[in-house]
N, C-alpha and C positions, 0 to 999 in steps of 0.2 A: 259801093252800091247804096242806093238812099232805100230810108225804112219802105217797106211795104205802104201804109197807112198815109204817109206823104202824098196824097194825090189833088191836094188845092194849091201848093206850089209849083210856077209853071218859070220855065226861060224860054225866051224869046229875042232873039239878039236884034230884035226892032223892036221893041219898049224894055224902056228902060236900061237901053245897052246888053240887055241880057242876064241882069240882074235876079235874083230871085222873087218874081212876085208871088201877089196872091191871083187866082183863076185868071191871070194873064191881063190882069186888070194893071194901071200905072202906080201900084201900093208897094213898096220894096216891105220883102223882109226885113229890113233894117231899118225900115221905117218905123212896121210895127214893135218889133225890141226895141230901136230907139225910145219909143214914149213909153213903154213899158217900164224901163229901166228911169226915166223921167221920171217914175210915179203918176200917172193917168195910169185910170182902169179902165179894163173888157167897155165898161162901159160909156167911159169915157169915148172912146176912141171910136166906138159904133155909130156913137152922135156926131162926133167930125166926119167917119167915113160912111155913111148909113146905109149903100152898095157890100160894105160887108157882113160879115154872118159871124156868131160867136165863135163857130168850128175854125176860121181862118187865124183869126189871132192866134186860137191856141195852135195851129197846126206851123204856124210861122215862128212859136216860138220853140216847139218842138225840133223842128229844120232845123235853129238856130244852135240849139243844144246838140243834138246830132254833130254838128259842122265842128263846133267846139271840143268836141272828143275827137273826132275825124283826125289822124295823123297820116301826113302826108310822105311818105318814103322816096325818094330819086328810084329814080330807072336807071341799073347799071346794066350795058350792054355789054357781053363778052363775047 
């Protein structure tokens, strides 16, 4: 189940393949980690995307972390 607070993360399997964006806009979460992890900052990145808002980066990189603990089990039928 995704955290409660997660509510600017959206999928839509016609943008972006379905990917995780931000408010359903063409910004992957991986996009925003990706430059994060680049070294650009919050602010950086505002100035490239100026449609977004400080609350998405951080909420995109929260997802990210989330996902990263996230452990995935099989499904065994018996």
């Amino acid at each position: 189940m995704y955290p409660v607070h997660l509510s600017r993360i959206t999928f839509d399997p016609a943008v972006m393949g379905g990917k995780p964006c931000i408010r359903g806009l063409r910004v992957t979460v991986g996009t925003i980690v990706g430059l994060i992890a680049a070294g650009h900052s919050p602010e950086d990145i505002l100035k490239a995307y100026p449609y977004l808002e400080l609350e998405d980066i951080y909420e995109a990189l929260a997802y990210a972390a989330w996902r990263a603990e996230e452990v995935e089990l099989p499904l065994i039928v018996r």
